[in-house]
N, C-alpha and C positions, 0 to 999 in steps of 0.2 A: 504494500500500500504506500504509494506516492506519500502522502500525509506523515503516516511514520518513520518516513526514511528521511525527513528531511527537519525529524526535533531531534534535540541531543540527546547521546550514549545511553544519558539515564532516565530518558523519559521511561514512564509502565506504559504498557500497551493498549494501542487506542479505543477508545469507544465511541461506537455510533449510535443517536438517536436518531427517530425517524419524525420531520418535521412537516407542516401542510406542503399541499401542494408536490409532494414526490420528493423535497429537500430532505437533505440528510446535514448530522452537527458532527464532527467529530472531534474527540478533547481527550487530552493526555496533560498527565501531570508530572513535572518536573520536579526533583527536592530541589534546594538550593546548595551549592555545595558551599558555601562559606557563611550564613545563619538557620542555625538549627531549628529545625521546625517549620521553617518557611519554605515554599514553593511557588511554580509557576504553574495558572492552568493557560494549555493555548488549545484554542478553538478555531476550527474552519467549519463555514456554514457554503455547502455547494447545491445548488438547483439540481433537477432533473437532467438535464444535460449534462452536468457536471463544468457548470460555470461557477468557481466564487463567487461567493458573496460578500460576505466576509471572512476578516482574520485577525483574532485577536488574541494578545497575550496579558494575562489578569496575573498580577504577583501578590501573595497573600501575606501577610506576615503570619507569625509564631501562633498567635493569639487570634488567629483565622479573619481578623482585618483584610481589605484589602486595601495595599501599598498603593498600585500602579497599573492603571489598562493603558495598554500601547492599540490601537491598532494599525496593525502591518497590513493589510491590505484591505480598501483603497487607500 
């Protein structure tokens, strides 16, 4: 899967929901490797076609807060 082969070494492995319209979300989590307890979740939302939608990356802190939404695509 294109999707997981393009987060880091130590993502866990993807999961898909299934969203209206034929769209699907897929999200894996990332630890952090330099503050404990903290991670990243990154999400790609593709159409039926399998056009992007979006893409984003949510950093959580320790205390399940979240830090920082980037998003990378558009």
């Amino acid at each position: 899967m294109r999707f997981q082969n393009s987060l880091p070494k130590n993502a866990s492995p993807a999961r898909v929901y299934d969203l209206p319209k034929g769209s699907k979300a897929f999200q894996s989590n990332v630890p952090a490797t330099n503050i404990p307890g903290s991670f990243a979740t990154y999400e790609k939302q593709v159409d039926q076609a399998g056009v992007t939608l979006s893409y984003t990356k949510t950093t959580y802190a320790s205390d399940g807060s979240i830090v920082h939404v980037k998003q990378k695509f558009p």
